[in-house]
gemmi code that builds the backbone of each chain (N, CA, C; Angstrom):
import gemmi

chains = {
    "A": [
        ("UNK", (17.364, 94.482, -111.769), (18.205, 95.460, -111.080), (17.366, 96.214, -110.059)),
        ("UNK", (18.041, 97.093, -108.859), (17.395, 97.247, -107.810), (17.489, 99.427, -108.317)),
        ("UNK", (16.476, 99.728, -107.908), (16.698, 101.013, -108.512), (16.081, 101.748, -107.656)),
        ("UNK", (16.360, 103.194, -107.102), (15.201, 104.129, -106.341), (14.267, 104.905, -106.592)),
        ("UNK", (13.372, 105.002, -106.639), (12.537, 105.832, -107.507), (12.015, 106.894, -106.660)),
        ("UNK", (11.578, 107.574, -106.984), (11.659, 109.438, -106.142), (10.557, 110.272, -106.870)),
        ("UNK", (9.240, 110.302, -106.127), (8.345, 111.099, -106.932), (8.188, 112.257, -106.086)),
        ("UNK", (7.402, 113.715, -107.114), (7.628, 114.850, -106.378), (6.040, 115.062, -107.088)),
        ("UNK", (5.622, 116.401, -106.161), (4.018, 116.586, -106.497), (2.805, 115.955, -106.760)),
        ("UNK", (2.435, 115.715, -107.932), (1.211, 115.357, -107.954), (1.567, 113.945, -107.957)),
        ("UNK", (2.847, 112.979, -108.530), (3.081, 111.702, -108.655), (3.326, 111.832, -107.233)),
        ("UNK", (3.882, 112.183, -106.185), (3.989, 112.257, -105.021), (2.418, 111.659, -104.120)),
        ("UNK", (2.247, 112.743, -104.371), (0.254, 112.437, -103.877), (-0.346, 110.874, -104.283)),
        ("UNK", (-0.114, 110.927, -105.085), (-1.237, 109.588, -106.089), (-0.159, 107.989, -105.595)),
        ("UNK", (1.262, 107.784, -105.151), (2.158, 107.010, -104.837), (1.821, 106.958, -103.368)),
        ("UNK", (1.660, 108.278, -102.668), (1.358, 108.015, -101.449), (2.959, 107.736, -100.728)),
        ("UNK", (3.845, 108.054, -101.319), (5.087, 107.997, -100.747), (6.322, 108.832, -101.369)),
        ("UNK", (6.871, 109.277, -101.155), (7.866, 110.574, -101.608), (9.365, 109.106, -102.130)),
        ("UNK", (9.014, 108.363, -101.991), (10.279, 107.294, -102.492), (9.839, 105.918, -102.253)),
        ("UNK", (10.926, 104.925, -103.285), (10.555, 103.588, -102.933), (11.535, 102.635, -103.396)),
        ("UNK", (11.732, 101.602, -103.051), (13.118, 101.113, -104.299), (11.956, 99.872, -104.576)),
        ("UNK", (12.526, 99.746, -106.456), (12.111, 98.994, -107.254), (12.944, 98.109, -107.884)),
        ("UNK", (12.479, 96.743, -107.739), (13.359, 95.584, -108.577), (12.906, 95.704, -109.724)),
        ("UNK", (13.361, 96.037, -110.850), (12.926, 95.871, -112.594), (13.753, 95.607, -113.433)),
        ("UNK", (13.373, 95.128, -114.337), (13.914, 94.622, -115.766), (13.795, 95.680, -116.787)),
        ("UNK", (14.055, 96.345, -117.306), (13.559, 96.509, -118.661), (14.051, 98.350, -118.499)),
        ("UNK", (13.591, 99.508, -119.627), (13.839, 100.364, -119.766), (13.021, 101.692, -118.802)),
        ("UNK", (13.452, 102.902, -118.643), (12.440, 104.072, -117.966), (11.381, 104.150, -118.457)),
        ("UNK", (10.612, 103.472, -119.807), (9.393, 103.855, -120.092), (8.498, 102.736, -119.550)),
        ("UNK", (8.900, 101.565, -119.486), (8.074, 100.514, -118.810), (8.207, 100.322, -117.487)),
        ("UNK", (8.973, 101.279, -116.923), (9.299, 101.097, -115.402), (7.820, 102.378, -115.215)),
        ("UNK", (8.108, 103.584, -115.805), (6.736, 104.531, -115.742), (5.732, 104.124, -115.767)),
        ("UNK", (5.209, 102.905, -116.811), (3.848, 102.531, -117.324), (3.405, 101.654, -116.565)),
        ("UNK", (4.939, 100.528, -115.445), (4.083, 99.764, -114.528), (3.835, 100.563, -113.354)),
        ("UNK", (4.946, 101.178, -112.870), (4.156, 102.431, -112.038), (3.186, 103.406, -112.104)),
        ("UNK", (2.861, 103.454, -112.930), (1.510, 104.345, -113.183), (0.601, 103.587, -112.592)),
        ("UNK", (0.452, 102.192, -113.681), (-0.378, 101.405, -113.181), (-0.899, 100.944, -111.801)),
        ("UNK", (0.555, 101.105, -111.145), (0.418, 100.414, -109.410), (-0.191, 101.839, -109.241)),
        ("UNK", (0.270, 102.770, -109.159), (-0.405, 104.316, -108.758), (-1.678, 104.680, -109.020)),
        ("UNK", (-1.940, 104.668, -110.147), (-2.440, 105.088, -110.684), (-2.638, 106.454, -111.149)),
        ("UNK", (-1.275, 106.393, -111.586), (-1.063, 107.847, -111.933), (-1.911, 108.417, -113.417)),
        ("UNK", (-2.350, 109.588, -114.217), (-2.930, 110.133, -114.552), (-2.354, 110.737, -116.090)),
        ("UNK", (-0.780, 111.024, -115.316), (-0.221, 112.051, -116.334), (0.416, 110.731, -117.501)),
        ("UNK", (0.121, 110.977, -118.627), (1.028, 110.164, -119.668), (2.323, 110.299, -119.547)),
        ("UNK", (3.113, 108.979, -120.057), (4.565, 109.492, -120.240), (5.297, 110.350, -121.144)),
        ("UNK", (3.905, 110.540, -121.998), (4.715, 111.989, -122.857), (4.804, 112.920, -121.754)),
        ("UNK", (4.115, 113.804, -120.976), (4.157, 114.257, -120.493), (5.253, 114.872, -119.704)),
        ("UNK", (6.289, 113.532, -118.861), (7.096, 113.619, -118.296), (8.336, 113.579, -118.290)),
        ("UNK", (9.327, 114.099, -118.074), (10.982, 114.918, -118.347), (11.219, 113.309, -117.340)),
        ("UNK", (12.538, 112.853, -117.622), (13.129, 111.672, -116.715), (14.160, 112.174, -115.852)),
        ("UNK", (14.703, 111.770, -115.163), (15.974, 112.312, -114.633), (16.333, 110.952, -113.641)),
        ("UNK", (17.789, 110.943, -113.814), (18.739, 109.545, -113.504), (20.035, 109.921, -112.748)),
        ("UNK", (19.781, 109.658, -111.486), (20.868, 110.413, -110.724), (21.497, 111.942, -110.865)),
        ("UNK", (20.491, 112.436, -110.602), (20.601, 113.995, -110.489), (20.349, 114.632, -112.054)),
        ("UNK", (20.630, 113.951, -112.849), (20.408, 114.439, -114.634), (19.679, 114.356, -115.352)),
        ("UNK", (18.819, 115.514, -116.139), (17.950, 114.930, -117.052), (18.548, 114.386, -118.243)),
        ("UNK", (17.632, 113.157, -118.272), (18.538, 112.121, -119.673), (17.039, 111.589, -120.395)),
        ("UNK", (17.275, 111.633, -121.884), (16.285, 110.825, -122.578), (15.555, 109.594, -122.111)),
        ("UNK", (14.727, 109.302, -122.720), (14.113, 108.379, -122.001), (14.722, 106.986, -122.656)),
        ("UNK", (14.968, 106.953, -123.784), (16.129, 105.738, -124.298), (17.384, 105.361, -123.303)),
        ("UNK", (17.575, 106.103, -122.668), (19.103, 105.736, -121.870), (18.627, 104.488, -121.044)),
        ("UNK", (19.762, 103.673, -120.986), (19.819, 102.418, -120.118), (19.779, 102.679, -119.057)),
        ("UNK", (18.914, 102.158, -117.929), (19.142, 102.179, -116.613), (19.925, 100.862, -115.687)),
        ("UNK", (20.973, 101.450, -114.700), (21.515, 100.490, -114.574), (21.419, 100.044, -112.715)),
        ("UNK", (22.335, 99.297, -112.383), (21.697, 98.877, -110.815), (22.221, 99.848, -110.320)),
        ("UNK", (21.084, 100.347, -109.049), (21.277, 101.508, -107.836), (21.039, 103.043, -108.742)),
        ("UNK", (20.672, 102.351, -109.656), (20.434, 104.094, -110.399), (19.321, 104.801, -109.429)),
        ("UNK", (18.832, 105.952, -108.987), (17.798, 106.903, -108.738), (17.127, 107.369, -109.657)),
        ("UNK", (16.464, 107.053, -110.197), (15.236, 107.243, -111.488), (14.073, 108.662, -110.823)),
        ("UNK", (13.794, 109.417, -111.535), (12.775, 110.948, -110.846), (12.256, 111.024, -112.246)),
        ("UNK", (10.806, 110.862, -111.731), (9.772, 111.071, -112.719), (9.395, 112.835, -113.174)),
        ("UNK", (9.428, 113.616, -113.568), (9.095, 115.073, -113.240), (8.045, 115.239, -114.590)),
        ("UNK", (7.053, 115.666, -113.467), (5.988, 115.778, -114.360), (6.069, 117.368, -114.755)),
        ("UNK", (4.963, 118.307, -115.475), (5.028, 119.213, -116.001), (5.033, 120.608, -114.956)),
        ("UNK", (6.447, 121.691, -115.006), (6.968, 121.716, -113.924), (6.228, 123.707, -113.873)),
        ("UNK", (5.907, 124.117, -112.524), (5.199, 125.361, -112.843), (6.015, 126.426, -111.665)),
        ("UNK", (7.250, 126.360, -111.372), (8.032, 127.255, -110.546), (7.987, 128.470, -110.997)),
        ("UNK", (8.094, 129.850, -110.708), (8.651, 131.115, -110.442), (7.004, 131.831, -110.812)),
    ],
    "B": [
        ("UNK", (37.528, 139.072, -117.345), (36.661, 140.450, -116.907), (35.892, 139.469, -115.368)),
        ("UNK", (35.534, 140.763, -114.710), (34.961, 140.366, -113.402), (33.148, 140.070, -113.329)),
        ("UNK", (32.922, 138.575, -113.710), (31.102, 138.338, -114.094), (31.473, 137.128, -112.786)),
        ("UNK", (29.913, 137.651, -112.147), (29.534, 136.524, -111.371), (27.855, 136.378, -111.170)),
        ("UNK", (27.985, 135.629, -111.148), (26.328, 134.721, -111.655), (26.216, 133.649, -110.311)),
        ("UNK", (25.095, 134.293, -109.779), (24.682, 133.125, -108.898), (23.145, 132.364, -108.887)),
        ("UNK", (22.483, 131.703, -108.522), (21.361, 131.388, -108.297), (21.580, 130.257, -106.799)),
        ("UNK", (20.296, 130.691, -105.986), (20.101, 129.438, -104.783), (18.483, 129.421, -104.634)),
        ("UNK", (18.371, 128.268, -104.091), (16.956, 127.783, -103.663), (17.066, 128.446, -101.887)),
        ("UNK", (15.623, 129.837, -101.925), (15.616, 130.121, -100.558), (14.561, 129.286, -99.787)),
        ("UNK", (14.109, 128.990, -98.743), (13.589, 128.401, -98.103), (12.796, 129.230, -96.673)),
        ("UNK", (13.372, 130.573, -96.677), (13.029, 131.052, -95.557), (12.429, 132.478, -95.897)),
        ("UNK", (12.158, 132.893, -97.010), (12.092, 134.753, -97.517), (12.961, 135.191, -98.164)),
        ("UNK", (12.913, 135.894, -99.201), (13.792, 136.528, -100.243), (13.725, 137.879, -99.774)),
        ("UNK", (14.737, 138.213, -99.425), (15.053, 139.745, -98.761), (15.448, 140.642, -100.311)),
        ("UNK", (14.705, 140.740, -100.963), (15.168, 141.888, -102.298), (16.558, 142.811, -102.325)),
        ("UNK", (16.286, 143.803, -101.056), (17.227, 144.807, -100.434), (18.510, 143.990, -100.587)),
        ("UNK", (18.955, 143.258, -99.790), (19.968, 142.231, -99.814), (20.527, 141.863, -100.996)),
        ("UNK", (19.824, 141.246, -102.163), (19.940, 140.487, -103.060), (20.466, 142.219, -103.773)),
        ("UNK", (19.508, 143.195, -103.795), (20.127, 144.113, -104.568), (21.700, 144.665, -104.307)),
        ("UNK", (22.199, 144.267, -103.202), (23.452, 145.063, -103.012), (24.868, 144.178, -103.341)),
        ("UNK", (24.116, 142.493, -103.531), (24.745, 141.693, -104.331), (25.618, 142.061, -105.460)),
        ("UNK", (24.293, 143.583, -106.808), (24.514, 143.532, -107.681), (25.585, 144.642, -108.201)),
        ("UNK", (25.837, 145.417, -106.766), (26.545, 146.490, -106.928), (28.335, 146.326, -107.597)),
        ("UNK", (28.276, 147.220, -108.548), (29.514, 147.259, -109.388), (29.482, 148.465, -110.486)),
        ("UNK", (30.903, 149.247, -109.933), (31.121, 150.481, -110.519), (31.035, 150.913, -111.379)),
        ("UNK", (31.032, 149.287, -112.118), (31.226, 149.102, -114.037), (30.055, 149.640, -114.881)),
        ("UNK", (29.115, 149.029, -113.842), (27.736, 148.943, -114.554), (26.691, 150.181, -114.038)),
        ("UNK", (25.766, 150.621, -115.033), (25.179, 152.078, -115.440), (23.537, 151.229, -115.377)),
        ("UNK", (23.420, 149.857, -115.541), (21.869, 149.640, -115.329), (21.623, 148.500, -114.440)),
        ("UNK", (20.856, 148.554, -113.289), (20.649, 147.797, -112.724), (19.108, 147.484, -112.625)),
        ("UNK", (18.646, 145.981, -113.015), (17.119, 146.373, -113.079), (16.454, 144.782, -111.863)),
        ("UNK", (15.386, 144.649, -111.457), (15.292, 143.029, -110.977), (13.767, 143.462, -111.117)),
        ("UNK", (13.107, 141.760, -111.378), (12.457, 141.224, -111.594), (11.746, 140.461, -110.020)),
        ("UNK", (10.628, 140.814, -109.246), (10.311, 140.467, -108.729), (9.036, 139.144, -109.037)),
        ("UNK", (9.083, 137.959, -108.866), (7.702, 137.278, -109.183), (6.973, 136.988, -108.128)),
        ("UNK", (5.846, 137.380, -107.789), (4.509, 138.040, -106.664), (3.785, 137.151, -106.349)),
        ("UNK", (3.292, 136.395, -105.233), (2.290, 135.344, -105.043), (1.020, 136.195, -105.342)),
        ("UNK", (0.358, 136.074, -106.036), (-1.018, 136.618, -106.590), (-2.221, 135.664, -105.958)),
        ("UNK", (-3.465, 136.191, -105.544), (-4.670, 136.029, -105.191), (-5.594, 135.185, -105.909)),
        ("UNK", (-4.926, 135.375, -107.208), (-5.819, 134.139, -108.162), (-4.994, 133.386, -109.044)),
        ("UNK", (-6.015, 132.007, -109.782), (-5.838, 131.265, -110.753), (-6.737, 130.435, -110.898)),
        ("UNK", (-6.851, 130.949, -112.352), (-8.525, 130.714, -113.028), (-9.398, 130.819, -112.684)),
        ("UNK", (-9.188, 131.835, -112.235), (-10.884, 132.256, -111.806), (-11.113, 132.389, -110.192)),
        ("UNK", (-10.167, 131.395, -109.641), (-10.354, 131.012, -108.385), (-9.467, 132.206, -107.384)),
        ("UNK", (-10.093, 132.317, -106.037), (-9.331, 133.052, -104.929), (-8.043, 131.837, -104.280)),
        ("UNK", (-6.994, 132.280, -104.524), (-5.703, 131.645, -103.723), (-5.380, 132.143, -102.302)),
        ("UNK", (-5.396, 131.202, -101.847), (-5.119, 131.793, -100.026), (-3.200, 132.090, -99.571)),
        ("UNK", (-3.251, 130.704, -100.439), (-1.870, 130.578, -99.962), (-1.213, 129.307, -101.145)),
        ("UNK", (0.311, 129.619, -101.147), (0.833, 128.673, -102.283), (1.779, 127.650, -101.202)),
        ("UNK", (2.370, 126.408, -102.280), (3.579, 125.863, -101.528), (4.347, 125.741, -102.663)),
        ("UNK", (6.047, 125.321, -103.085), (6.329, 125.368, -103.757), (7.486, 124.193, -103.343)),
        ("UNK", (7.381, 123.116, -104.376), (8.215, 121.798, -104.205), (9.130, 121.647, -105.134)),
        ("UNK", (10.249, 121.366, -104.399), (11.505, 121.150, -105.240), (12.285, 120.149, -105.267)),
        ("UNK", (12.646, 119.024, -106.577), (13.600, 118.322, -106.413), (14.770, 118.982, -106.442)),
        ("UNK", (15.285, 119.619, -105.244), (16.381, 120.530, -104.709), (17.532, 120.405, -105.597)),
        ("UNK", (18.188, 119.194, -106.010), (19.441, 119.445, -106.275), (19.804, 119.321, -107.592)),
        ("UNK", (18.389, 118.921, -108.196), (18.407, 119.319, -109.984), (18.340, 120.606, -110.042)),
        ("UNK", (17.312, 121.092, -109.178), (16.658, 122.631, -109.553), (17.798, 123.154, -109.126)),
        ("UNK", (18.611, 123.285, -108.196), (19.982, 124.207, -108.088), (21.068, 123.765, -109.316)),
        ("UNK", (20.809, 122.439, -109.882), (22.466, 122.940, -111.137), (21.637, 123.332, -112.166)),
        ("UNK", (20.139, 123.012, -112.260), (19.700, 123.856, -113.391), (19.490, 125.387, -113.475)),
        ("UNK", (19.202, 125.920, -112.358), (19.392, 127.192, -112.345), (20.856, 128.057, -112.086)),
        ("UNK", (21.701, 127.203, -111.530), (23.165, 127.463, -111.989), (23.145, 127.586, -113.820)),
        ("UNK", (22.995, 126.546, -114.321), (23.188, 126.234, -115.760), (22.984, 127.587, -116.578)),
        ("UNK", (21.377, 128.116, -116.169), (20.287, 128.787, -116.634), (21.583, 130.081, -116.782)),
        ("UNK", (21.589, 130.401, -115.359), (22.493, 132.055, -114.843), (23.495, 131.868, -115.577)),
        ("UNK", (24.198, 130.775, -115.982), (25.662, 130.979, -116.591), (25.354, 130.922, -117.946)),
        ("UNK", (24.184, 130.756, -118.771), (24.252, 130.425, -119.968), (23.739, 132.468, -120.097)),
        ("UNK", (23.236, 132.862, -119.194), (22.569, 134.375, -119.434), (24.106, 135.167, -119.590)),
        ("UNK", (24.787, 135.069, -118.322), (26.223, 135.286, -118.158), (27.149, 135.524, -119.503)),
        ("UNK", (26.855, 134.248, -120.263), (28.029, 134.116, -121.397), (26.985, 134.921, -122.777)),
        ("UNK", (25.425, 134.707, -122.783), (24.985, 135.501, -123.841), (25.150, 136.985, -123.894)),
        ("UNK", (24.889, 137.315, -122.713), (24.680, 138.796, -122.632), (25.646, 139.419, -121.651)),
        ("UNK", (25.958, 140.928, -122.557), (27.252, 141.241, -121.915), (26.755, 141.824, -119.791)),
        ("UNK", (26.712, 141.085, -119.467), (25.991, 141.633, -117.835), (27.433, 141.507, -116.799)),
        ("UNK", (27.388, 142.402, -116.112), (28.072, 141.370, -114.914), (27.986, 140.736, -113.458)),
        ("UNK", (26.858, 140.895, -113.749), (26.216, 140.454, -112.161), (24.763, 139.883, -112.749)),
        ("UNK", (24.601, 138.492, -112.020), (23.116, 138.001, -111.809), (23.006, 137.466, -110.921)),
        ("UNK", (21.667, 137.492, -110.042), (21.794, 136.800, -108.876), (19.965, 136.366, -108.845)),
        ("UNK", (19.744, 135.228, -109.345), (18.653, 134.563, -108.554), (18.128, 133.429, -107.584)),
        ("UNK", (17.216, 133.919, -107.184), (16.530, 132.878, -106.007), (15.417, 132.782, -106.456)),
        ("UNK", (15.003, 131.312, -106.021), (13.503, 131.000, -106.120), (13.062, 130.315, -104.815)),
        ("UNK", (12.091, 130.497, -103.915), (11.710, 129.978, -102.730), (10.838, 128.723, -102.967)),
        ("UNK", (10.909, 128.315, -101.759), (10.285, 126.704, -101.753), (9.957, 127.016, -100.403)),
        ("UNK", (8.970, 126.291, -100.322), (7.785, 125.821, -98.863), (6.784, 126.767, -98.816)),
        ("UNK", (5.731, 126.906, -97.827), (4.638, 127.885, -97.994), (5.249, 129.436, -97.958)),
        ("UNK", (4.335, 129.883, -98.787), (4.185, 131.399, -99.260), (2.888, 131.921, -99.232)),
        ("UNK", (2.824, 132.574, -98.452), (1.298, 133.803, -98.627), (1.352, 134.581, -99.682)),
        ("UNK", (0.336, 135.088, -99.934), (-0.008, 136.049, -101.317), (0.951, 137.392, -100.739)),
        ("UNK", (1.252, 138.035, -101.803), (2.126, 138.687, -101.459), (3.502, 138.904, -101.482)),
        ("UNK", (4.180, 137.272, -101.148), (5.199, 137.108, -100.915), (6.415, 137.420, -102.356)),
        ("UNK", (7.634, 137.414, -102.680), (8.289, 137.014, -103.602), (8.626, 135.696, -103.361)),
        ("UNK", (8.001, 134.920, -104.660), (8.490, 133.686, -104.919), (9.475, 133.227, -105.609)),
        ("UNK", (10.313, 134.127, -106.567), (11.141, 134.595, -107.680), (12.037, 135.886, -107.793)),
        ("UNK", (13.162, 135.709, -107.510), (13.814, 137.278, -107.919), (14.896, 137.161, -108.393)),
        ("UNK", (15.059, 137.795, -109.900), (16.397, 137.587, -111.034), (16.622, 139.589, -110.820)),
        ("UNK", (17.758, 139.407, -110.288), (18.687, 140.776, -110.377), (19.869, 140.596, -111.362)),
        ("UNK", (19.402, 141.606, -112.084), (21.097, 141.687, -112.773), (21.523, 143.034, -113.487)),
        ("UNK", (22.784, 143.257, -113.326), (23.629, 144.640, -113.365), (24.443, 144.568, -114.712)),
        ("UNK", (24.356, 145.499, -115.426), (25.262, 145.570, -116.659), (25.926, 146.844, -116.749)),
        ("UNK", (26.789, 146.943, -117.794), (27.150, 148.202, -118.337), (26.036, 149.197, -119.051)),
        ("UNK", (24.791, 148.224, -119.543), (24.104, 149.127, -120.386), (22.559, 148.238, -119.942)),
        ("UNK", (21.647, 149.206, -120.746), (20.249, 148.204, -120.018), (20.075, 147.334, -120.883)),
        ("UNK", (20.029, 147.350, -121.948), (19.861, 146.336, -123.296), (20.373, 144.937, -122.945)),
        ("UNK", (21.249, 145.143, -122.332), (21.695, 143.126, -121.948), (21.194, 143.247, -120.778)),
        ("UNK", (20.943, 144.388, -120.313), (20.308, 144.026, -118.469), (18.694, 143.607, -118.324)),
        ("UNK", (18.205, 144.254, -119.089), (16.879, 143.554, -119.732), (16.659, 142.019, -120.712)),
        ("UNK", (17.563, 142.361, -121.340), (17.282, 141.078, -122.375), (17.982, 139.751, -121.343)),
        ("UNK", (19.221, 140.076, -120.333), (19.376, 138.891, -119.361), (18.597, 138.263, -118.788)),
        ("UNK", (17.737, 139.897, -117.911), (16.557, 139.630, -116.667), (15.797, 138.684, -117.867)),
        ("UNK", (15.050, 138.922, -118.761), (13.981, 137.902, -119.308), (14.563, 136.846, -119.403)),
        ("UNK", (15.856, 136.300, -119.888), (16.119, 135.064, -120.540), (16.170, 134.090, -119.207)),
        ("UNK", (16.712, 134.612, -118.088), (16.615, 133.966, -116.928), (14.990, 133.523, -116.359)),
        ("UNK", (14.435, 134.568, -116.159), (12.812, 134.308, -115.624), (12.151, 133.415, -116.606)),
        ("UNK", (12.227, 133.608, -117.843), (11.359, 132.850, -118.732), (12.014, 131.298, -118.985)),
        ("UNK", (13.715, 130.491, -119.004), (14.360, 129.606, -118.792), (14.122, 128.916, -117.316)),
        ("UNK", (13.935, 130.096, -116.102), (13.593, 128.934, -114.527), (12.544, 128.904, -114.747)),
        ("UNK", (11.437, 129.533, -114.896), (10.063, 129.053, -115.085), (9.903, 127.967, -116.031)),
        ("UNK", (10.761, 127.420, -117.292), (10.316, 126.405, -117.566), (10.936, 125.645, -117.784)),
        ("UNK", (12.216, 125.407, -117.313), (13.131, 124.245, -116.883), (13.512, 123.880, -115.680)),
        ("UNK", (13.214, 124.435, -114.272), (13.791, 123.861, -112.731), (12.838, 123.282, -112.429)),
        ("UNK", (12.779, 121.898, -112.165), (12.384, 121.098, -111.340), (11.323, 121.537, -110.012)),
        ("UNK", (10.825, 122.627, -110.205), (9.760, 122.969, -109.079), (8.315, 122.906, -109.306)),
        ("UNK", (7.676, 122.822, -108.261), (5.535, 122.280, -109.108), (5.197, 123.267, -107.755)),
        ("UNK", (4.090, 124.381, -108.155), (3.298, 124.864, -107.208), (1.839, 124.266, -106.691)),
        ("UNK", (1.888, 123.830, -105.834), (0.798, 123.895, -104.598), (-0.529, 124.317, -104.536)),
        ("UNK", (-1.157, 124.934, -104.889), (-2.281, 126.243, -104.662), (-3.194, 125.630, -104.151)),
        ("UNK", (-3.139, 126.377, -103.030), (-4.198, 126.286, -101.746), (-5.011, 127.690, -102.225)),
        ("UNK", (-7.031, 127.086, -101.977), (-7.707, 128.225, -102.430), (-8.216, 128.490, -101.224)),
        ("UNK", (-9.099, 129.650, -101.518), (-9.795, 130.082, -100.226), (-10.752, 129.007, -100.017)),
        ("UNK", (-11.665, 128.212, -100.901), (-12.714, 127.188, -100.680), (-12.231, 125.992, -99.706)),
        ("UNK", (-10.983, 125.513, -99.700), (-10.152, 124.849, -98.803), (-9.669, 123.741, -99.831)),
        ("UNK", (-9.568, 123.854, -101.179), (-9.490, 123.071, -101.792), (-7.846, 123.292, -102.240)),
        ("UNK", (-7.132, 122.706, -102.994), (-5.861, 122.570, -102.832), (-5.506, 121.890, -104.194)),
        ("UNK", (-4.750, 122.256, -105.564), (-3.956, 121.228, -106.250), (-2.862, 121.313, -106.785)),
        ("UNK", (-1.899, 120.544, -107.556), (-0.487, 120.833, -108.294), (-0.705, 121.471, -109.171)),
        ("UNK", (0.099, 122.766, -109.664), (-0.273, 123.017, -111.093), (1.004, 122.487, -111.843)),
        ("UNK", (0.410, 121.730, -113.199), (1.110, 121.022, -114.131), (0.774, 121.436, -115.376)),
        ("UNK", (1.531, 122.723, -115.686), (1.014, 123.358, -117.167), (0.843, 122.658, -118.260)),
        ("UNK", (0.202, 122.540, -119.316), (-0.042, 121.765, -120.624), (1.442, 122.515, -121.332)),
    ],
}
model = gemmi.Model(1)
for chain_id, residues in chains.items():
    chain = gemmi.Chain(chain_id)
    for i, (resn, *xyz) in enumerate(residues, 1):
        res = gemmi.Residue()
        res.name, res.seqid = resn, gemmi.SeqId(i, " ")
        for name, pos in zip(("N", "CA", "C"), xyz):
            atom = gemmi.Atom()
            atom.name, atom.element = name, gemmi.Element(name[0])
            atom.pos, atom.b_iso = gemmi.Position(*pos), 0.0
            res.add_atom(atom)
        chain.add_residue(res)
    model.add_chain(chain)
structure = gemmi.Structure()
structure.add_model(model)
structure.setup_entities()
């Protein structure tokens, strides 16, 4: 399935791109762990809250085609 | 009864004055707000200047969510916050939860439940630019 993926801050920095669309198989935690990998991102996936077209949703939820997948790492506003 | 609860993402300066006349209502006997301050340090270090990044349109229904869940706990009738995004100098307000009640006891116990809920549920990561020229995300443990 074809999916968008949307990083903000520090996954932002380390991706080198504020978005990207991804062809994948499989669930949000192995879509994180091969992206990390291509990134080389830092933060574990405990770490990080998911969010799937505008919503935060568990990380068990199915992802389906054209979904927008947002990684949000540990968040430090106000 | 007449409650309205707002929150928006500012982008350009949080005018306080403004936001306070939001909260005006005849009903209510306490009006208190919560300013949050770009400060000069963290950990140790001199801060020059902050930025503040937002996945915009989570962080606005979550801080909708936030204001209406304060709304229905506590008897208030007015809340109104903003949180800014893009660069901020020291100094600046980065944060401001106003809210008006009949009494201070829910006008206090609102103001906290709001500041302490956006600080750790909206979708925003600060920036910090130091005086050394060095620069990183903060991502609390």
């Amino acid at each position: 399935m074809r999916l968008s993926v949307r990083y903000f801050a520090s996954l932002r920095d380390a991706a080198g791109c504020d978005h990207e669309s991804i062809v994948h198989q499989g669930d949000a935690i192995s879509l994180y762990q091969r992206l990390a990998q291509q990134h080389r991102f830092t933060m574990p996936q405990s770490r990080i809250r998911l969010a799937v077209n505008g919503a935060l949703v568990p990380w068990v939820q199915a992802l389906g085609e054209g979904d927008e997948v947002v990684f949000l790492p540990p968040v430090s506003g106000g | 009864m007449d409650v309205r609860a707002h929150f928006r993402l500012n982008d350009h300066g949080i005018d306080a004055a403004a936001l306070r006349r939001e909260l005006e209502d005849a009903h209510c006997g306490a009006v208190i707000a919560f300013d949050g301050v770009v400060r000069d340090h963290h950990d140790g270090r001199r801060v020059s200047e902050l930025r503040y990044e937002a996945f915009a349109e989570l962080a606005v229904s979550e801080g909708r969510a936030v204001v209406d869940e304060a709304a229905i706990k506590f008897a208030v009738r007015r809340i109104v916050c903003e949180h800014r995004i893009g660069l901020l100098g020291i100094g600046e307000i980065a944060v401001y939860v106003g809210v008006a009640a009949a009494h201070r006891e829910a006008a206090f116990a609102a103001c906290r439940y709001v500041i302490d809920e956006i600080k750790s549920r909206l979708p925003i990561w600060k920036h910090d630019h130091y005086a050394d020229g060095a620069a990183e995300w903060i991502h609390p443990d």
